[in-house]
C-alpha atoms as a printed R data frame, in Angstrom:
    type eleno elety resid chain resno       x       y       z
1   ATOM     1    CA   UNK     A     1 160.615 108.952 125.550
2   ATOM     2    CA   UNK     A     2 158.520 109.954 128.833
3   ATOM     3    CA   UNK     A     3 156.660 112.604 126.761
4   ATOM     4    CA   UNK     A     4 155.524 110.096 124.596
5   ATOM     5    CA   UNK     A     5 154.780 107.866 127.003
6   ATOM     6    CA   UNK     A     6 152.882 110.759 128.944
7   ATOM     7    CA   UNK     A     7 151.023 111.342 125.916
8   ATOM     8    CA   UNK     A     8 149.875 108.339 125.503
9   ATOM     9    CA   UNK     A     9 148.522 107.203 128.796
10  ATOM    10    CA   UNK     A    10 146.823 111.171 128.146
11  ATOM    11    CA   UNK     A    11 145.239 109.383 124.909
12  ATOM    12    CA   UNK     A    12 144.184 106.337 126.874
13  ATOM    13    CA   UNK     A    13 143.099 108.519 129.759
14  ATOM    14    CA   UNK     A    14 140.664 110.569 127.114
15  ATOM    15    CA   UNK     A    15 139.416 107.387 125.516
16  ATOM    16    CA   UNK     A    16 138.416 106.087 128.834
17  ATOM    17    CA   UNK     A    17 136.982 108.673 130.000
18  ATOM    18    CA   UNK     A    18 134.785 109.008 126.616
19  ATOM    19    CA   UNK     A    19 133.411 105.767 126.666
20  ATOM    20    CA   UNK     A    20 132.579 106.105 130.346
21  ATOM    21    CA   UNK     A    21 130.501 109.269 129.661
22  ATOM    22    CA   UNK     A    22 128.707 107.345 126.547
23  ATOM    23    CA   UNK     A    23 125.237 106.296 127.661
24  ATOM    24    CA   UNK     A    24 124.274 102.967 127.978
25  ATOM    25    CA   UNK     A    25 122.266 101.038 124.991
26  ATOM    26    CA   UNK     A    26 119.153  99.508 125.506
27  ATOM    27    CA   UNK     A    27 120.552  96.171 125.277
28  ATOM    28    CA   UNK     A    28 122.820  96.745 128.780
29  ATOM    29    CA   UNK     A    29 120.263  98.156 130.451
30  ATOM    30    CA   UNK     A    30 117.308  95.261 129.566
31  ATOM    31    CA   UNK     A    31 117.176  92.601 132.535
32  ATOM    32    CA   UNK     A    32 118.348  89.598 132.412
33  ATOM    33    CA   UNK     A    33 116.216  86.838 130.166
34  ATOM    34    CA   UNK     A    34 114.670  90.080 128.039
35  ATOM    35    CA   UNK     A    35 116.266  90.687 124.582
36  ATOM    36    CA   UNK     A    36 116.164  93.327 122.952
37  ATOM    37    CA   UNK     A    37 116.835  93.997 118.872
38  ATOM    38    CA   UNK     A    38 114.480  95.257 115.679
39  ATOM    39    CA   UNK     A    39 113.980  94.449 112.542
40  ATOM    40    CA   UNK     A    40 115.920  95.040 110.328
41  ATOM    41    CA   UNK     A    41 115.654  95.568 105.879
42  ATOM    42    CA   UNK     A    42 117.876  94.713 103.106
43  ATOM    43    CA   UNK     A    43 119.569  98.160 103.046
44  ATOM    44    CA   UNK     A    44 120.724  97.707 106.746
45  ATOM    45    CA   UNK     A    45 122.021  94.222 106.274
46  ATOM    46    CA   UNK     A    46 124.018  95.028 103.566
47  ATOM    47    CA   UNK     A    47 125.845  98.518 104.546
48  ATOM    48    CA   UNK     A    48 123.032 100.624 102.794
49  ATOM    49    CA   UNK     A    49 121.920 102.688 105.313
50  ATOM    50    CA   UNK     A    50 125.045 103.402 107.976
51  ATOM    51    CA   UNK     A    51 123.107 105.588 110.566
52  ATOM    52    CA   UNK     A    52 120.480 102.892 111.170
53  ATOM    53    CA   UNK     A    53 123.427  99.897 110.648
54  ATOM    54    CA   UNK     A    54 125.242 102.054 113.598
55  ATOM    55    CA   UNK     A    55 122.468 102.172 115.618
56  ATOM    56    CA   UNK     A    56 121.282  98.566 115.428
57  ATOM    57    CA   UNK     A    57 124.958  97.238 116.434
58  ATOM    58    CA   UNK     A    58 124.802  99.572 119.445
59  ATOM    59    CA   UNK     A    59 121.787  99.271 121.075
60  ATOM    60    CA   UNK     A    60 120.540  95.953 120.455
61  ATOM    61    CA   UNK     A    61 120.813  92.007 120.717
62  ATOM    62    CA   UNK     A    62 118.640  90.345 118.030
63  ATOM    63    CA   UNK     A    63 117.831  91.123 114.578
64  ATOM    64    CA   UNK     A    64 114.399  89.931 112.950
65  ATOM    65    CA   UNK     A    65 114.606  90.420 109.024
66  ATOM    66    CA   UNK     A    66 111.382  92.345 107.820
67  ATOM    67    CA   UNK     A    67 110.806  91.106 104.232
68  ATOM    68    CA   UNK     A    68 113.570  88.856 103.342
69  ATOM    69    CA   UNK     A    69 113.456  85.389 104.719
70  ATOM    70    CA   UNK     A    70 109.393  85.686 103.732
71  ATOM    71    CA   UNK     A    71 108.399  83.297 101.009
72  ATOM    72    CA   UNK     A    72 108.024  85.654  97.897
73  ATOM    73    CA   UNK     A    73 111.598  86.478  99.044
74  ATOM    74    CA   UNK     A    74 113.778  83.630  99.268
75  ATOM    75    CA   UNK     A    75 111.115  81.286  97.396
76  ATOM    76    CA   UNK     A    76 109.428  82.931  94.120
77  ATOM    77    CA   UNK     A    77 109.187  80.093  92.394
78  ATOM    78    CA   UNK     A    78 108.840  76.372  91.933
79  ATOM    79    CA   UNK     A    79 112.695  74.881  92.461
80  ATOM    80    CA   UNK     A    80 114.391  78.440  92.854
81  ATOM    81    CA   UNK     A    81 115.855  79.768  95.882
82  ATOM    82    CA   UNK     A    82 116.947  83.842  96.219
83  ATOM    83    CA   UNK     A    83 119.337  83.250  99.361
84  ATOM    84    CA   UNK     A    84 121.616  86.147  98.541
85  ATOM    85    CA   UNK     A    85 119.732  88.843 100.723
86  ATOM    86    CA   UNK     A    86 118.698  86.094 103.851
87  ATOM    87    CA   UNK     A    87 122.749  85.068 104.067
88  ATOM    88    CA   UNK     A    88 123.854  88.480 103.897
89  ATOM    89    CA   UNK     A    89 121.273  89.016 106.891
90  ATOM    90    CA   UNK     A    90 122.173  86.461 109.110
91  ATOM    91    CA   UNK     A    91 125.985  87.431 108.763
92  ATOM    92    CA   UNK     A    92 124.851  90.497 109.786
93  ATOM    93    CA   UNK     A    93 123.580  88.902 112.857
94  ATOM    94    CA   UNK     A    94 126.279  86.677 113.365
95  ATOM    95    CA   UNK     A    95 129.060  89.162 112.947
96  ATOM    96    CA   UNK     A    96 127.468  91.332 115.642
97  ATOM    97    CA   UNK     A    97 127.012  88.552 118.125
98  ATOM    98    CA   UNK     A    98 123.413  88.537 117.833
99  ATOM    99    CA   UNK     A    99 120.407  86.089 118.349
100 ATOM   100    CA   UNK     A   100 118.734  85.856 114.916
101 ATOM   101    CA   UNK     A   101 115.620  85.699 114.239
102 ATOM   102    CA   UNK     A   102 113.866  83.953 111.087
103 ATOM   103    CA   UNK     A   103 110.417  85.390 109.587
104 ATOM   104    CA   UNK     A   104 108.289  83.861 108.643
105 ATOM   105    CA   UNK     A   105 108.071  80.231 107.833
106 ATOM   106    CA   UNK     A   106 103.894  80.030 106.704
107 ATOM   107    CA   UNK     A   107 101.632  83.202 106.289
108 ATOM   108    CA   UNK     A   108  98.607  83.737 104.128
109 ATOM   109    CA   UNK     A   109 100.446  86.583 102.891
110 ATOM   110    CA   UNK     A   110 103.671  87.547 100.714
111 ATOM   111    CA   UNK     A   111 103.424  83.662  99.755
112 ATOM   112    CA   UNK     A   112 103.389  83.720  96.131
113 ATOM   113    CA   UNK     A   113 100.078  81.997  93.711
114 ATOM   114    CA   UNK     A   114 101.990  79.151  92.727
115 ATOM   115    CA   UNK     A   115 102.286  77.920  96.356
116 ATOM   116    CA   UNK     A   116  98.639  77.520  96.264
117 ATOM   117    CA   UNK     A   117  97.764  76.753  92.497
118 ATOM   118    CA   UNK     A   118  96.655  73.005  91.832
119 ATOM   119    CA   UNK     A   119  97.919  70.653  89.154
120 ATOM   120    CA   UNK     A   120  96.594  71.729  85.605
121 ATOM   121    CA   UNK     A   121  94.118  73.878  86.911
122 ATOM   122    CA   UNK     A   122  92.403  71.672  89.354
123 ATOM   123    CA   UNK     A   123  91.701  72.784  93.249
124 ATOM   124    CA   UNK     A   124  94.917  72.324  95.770
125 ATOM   125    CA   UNK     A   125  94.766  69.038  97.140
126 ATOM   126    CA   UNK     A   126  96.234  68.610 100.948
127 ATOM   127    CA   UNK     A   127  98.904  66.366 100.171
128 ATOM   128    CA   UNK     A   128 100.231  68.949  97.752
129 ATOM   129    CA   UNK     A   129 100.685  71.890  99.724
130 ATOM   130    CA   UNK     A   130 101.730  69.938 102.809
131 ATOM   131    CA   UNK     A   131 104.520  68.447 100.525
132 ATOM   132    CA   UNK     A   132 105.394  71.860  99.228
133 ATOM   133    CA   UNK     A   133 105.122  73.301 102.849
134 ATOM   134    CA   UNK     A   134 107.454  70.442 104.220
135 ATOM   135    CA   UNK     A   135 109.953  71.020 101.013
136 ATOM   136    CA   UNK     A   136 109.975  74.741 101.351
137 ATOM   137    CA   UNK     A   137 110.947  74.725 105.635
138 ATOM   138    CA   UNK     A   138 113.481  71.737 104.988
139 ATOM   139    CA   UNK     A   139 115.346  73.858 102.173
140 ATOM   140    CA   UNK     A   140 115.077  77.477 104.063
141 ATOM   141    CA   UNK     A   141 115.535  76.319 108.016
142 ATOM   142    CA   UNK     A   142 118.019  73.372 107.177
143 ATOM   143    CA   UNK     A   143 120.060  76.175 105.046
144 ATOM   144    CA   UNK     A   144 120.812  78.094 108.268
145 ATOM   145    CA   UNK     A   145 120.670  75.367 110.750
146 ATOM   146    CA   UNK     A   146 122.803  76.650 113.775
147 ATOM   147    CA   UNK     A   147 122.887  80.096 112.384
148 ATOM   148    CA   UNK     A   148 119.092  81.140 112.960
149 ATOM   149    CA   UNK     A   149 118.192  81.117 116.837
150 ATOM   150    CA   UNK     A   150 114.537  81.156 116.470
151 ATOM   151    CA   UNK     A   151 111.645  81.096 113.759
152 ATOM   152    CA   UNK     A   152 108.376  82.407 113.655
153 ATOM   153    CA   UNK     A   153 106.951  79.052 112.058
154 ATOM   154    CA   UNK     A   154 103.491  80.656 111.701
155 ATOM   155    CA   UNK     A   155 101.498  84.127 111.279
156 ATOM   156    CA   UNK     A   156  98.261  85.196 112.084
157 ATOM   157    CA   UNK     A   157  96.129  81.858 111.655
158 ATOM   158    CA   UNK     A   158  93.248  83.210 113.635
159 ATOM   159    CA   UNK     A   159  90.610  86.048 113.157
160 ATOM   160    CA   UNK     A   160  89.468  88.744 115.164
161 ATOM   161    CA   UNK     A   161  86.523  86.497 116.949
162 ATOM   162    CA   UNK     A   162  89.134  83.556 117.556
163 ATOM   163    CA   UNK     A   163  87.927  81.435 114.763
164 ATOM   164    CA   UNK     A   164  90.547  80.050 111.985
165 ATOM   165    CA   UNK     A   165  91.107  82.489 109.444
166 ATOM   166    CA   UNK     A   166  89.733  81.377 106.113
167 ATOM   167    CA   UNK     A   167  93.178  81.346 104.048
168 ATOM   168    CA   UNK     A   168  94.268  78.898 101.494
169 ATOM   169    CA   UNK     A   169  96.305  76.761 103.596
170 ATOM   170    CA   UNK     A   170  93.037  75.763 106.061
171 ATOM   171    CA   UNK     A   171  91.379  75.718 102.942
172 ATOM   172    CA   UNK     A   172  93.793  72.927 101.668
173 ATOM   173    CA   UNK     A   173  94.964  71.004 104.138
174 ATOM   174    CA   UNK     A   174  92.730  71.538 107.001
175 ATOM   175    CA   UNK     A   175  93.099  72.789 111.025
176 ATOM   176    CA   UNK     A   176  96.199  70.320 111.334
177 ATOM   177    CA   UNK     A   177  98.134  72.787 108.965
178 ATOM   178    CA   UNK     A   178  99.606  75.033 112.015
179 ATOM   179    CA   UNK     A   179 100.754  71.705 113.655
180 ATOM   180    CA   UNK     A   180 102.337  70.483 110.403
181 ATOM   181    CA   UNK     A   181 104.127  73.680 110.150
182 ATOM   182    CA   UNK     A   182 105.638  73.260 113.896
183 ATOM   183    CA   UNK     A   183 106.557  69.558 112.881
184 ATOM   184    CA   UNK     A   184 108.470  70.347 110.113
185 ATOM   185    CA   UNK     A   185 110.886  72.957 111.397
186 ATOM   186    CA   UNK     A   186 111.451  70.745 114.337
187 ATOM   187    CA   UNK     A   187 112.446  68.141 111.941
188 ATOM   188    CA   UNK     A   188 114.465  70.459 110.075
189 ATOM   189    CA   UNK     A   189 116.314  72.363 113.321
190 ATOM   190    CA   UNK     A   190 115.843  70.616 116.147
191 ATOM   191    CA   UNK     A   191 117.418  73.427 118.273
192 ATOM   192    CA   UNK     A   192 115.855  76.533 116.905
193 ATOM   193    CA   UNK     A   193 113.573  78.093 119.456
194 ATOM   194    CA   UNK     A   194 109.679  78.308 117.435
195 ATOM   195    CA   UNK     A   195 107.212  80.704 117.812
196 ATOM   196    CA   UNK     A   196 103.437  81.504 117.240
197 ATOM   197    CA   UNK     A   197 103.247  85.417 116.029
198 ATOM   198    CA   UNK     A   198  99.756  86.912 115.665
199 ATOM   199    CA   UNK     A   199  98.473  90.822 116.214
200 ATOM   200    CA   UNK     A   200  95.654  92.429 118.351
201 ATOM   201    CA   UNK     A   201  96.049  89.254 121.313
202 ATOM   202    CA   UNK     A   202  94.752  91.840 123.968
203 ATOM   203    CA   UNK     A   203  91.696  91.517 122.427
204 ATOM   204    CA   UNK     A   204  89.936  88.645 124.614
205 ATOM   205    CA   UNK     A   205  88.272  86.374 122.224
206 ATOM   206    CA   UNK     A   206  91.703  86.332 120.094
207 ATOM   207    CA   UNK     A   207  93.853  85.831 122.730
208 ATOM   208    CA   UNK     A   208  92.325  83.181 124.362
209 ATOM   209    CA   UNK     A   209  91.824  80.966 121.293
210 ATOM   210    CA   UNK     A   210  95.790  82.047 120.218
211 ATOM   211    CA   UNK     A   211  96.328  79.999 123.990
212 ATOM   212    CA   UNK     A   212  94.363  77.103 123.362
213 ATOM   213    CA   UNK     A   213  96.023  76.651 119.587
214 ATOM   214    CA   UNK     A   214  99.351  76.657 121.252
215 ATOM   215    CA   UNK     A   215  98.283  74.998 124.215
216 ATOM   216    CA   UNK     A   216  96.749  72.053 121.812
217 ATOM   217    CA   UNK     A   217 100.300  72.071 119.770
218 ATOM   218    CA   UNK     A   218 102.302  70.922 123.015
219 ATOM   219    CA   UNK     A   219  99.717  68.399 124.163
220 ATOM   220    CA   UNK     A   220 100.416  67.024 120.504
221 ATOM   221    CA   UNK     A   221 104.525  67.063 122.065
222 ATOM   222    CA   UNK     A   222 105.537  69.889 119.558
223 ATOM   223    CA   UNK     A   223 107.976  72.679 120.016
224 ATOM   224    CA   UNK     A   224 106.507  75.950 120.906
225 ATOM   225    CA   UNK     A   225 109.095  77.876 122.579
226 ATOM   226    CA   UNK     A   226 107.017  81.425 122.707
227 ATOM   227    CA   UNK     A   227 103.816  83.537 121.772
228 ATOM   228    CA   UNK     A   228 104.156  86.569 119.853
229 ATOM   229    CA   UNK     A   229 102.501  89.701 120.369
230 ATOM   230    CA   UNK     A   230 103.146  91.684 117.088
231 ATOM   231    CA   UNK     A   231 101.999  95.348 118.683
232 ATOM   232    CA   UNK     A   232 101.551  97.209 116.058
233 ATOM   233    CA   UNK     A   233  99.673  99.629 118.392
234 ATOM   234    CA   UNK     A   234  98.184 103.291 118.615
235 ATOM   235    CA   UNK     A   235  99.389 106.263 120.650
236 ATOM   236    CA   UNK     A   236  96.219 105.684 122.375
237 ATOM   237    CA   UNK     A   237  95.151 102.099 121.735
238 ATOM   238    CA   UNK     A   238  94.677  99.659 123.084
239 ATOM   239    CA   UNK     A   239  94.716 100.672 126.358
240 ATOM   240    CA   UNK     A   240  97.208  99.698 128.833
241 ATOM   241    CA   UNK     A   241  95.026  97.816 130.693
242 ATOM   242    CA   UNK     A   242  94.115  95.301 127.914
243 ATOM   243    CA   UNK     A   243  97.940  95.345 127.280
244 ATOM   244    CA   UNK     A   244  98.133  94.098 131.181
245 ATOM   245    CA   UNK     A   245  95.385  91.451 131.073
246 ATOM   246    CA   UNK     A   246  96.923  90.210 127.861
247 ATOM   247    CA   UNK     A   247  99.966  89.540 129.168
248 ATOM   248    CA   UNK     A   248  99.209  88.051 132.316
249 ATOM   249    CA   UNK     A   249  96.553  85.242 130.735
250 ATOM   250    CA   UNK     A   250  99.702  84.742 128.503
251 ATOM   251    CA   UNK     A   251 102.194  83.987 131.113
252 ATOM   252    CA   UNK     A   252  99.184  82.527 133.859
253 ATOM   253    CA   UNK     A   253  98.578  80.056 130.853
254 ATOM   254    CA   UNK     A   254 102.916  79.354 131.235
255 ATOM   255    CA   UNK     A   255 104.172  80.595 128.176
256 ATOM   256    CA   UNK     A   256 106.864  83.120 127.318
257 ATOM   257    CA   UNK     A   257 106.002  85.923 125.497
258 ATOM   258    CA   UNK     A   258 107.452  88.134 122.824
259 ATOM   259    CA   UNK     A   259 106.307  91.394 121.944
260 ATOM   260    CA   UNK     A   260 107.828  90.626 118.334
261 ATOM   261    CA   UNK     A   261 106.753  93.991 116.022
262 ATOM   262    CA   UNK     A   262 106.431  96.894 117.906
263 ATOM   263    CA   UNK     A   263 105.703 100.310 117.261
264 ATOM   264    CA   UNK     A   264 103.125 102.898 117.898
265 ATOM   265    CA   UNK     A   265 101.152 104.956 114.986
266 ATOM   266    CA   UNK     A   266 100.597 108.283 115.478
267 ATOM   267    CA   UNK     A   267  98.597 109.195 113.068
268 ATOM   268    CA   UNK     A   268  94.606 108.836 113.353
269 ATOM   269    CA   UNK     A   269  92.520 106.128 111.662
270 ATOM   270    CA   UNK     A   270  89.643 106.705 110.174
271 ATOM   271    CA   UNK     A   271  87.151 103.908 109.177
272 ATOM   272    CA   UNK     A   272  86.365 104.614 106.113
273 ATOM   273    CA   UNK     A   273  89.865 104.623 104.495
274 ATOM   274    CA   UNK     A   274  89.831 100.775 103.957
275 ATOM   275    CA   UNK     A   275  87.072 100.915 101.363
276 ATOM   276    CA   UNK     A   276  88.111 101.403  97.745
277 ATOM   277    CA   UNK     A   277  87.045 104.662  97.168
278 ATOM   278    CA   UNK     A   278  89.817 105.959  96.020
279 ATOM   279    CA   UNK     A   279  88.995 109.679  96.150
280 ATOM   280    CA   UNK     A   280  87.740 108.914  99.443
281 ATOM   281    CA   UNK     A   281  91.053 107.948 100.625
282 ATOM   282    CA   UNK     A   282  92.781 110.406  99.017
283 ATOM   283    CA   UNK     A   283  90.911 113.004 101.319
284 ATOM   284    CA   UNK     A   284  91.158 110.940 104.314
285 ATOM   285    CA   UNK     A   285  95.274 110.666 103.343
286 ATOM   286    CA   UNK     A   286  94.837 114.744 103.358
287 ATOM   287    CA   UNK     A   287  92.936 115.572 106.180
288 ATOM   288    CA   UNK     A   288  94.800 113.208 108.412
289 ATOM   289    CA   UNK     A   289  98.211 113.287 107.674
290 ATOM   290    CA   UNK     A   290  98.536 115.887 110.223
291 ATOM   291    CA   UNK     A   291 102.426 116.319 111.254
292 ATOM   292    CA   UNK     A   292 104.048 116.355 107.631
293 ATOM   293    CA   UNK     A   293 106.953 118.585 108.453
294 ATOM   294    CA   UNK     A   294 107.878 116.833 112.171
295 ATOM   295    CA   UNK     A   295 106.125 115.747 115.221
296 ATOM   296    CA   UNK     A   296 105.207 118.889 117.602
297 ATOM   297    CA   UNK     A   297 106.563 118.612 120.545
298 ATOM   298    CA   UNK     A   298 103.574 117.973 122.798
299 ATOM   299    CA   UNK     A   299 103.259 114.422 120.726
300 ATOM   300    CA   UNK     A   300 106.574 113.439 121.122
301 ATOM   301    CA   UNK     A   301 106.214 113.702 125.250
302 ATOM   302    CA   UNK     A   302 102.987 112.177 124.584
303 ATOM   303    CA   UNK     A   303 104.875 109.145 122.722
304 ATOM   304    CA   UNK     A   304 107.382 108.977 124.674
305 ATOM   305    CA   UNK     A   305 104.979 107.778 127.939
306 ATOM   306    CA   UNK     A   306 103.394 105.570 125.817
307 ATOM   307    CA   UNK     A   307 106.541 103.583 125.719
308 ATOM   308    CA   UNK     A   308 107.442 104.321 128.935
309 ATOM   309    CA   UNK     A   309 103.959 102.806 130.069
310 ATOM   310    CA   UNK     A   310 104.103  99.876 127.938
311 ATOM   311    CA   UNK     A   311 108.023  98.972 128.883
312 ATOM   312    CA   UNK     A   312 106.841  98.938 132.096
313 ATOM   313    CA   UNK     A   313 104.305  96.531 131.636
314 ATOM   314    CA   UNK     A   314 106.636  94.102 129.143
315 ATOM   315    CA   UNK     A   315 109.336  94.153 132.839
316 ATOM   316    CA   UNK     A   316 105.993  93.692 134.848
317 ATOM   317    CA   UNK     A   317 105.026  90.151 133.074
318 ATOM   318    CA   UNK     A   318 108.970  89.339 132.092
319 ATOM   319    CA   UNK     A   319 108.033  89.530 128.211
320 ATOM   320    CA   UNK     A   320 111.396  87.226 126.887
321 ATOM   321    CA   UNK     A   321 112.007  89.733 124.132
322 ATOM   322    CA   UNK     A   322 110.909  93.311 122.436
323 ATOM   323    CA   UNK     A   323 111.347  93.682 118.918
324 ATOM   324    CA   UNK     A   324 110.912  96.739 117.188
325 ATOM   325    CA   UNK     A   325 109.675  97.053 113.631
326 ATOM   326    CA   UNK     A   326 112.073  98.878 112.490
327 ATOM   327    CA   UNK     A   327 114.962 101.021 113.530
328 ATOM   328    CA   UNK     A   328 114.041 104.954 112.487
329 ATOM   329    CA   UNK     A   329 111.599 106.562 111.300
330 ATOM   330    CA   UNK     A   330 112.921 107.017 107.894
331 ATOM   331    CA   UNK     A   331 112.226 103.591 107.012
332 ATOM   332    CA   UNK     A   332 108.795 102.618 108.795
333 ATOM   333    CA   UNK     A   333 106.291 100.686 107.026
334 ATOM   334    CA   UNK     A   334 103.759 103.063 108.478
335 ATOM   335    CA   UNK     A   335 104.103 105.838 105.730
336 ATOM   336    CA   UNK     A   336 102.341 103.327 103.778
337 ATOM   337    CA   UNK     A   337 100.063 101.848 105.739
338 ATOM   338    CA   UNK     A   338  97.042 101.238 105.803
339 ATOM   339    CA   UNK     A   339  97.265 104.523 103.359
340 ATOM   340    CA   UNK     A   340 100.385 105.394 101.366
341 ATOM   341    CA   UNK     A   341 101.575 109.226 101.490
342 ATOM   342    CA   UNK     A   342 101.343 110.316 105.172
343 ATOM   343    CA   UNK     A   343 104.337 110.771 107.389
344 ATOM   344    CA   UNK     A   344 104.679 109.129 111.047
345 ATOM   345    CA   UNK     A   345 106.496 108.978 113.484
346 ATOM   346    CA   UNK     A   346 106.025 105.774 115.034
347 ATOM   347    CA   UNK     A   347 110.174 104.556 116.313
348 ATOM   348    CA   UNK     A   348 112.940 105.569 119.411
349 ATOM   349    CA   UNK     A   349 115.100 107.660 116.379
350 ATOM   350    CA   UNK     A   350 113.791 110.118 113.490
351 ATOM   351    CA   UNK     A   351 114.690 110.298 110.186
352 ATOM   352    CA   UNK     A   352 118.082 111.461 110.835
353 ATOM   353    CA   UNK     A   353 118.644 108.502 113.426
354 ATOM   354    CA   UNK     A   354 118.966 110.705 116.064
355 ATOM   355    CA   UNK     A   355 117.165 109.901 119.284
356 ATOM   356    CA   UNK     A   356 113.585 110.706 120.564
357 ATOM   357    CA   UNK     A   357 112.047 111.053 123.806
358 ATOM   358    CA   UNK     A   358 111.067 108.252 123.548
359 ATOM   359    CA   UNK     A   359 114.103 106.382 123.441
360 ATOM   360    CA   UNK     A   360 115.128 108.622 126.658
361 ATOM   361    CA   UNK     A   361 112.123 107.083 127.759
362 ATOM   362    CA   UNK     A   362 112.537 103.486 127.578
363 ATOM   363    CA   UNK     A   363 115.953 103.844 128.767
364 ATOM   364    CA   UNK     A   364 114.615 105.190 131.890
365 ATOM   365    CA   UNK     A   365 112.722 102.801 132.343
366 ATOM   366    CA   UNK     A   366 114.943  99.755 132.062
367 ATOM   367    CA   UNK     A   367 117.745 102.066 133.769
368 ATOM   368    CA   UNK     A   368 115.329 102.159 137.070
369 ATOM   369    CA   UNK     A   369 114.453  98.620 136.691
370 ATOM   370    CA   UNK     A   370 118.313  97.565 136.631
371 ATOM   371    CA   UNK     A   371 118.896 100.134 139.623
372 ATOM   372    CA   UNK     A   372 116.236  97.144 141.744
């Protein structure tokens, strides 16, 4: 009986000791008030792909879903729902104890035709679309009332220069469409937390007109809980320093931010491969899809202090959450875009889901931060 009972405390003893040598995930080490999670596809909501499923449990606290709560998704057509994929995502969440994230609620993009087709032919009238709008957010935030934590209600509604982007639904219903948007989640989840998302905010003239459109929705008394960076950014660009000034006007203007899409492309861009040339971009796709068979190591230390730089500026301005866009590099959009073929690196974990510099990185980072 004592050698059992000597073996045991030996097996606890083992287990303990284990778990104590174990690094810390990202999640324990990020400060207070910062969250930390990624996006996450329909394979690694629904037990398809177990090294990234592992790795998304351990090192994070919120889940965004990349394609499947997006209207072509859940919402193909007139009167039919697809809620199969977008439940078995937020159970994902909410078996993991995670703050779940819903995207997106309006975007000029993935929406399907017959959102913005008129009546036999004829040109969209406002009241339409805004009744379609208000039907589709009612069915889709009122289905996981409680469930989802926060929505990205809209995406990308300005240009480059700061003006409104010319998409169907300003075409349609006019400037009050983002507002309308805002109103009708409210109405449909008065708790969620609701958030602008937009890309390339460090850029001044975008930026500043992405603050007075959210600034302009509270004066109106609607919910606007955050404003989303998406940082889908360069190993080299932008530089830090527009990264810094972005942030500050964001939080001098009082609002939290979220840096909602991250990663970093490694790969260069040339100019000319968004013509339509297409034997012009299958040479560009040759000439510059430069690390086929692994990232040397000289670019992963050079990736790894981009993060490091830019973590230190999301503690610096007390971004509310980091969300990257996706969890390794097996999966990233970026072998696609903005030309299909080419292999990057752009995540904390290759291929294999094992861990980069840059993951050692970041950790560092928050590790010294939490050591304040």
């Amino acid at each position: 009986m004592r050698r059992n009972s000597l073996l045991a405390a030996g097996l606890l003893l083992c287990a303990a000791v284990a778990l104590a040598a174990e690094p810390p995930s990202l999640k324990s080490l990020a400060p207070p008030g910062l969250r930390i999670g990624a996006a996450i596809n329909r394979g690694q909501s629904s037990g398809g792909d177990p090294k990234a499923e592992a790795i998304v449990i351990r090192q994070f606290n919120t889940v965004t879903a990349e394609n499947d709560l997006k209207w072509e998704r859940v919402h193909p057509e007139p009167g039919r729902f697809d809620f199969g994929p977008a439940d078995r995502y937020v159970d994902f969440g909410a078996r993991n104890g995670m703050f779940v994230v819903g995207h997106v609620l309006l975007w000029h993009q993935q929406t399907p035709a017959w959102v913005f087709a008129g009546e036999g032919g004829k040109k969209l009238d406002r009241e339409t679309l805004l009744a379609r709008l208000r039907g589709h957010i009612a069915t889709v935030v009122g289905r996981y009332k409680g469930r989802i934590g926060g929505w990205d209600v809209v995406n990308e509604a300005l240009e480059e220069d700061g003006t409104w982007r010319k998409s169907p639904w300003l075409e349609a219903i006019g400037e009050d469409y983002v507002a309308k948007a805002f109103e009708f989640a409210h109405e449909a989840d008065p708790a969620a937390e609701l958030y602008y998302n937009d890309y390339n905010l460090w850029k001044p003239a975008k930026r500043d007109a992405a603050i007075r459109l959210v600034q302009g929705l509270k004066a109106k008394g609607l919910r606007v809980d955050a404003l989303g960076e998406q940082a889908h950014w360069g190993i080299d660009d932008p530089p830090l320093e527009a990264i810094d000034e972005m942030l500050a006007a964001m939080r001098k203007a009082g609002f939290a931010v979220h840096v909602t899409e991250l990663d970093m492309d490694v790969l260069p861009r040339d100019p000319d491969q968004w013509g339509a040339d297409l034997a012009k971009k299958a040479r560009i796709r040759a000439a510059s899809n430069i690390y086929p068979d692994g990232l040397p190591p000289a670019m992963q230390e050079k990736l790894a202090r981009r993060y490091a730089d830019c973590f230190a500026l999301f503690l610096k301005h007390g971004v509310g959450r980091v969300t990257f866009w996706g969890v390794t590099d097996a999966t990233s959009w970026l072998h696609d875009f903005p030309i299909p073929g080419r292999v990057n690196y752009p995540l904390l974990w290759d291929k294999d889901g094992r861990e980069k510099p840059a993951f050692d990185a970041v950790a560092d980072v928050l590790r010294k931060r939490a050591a304040r």
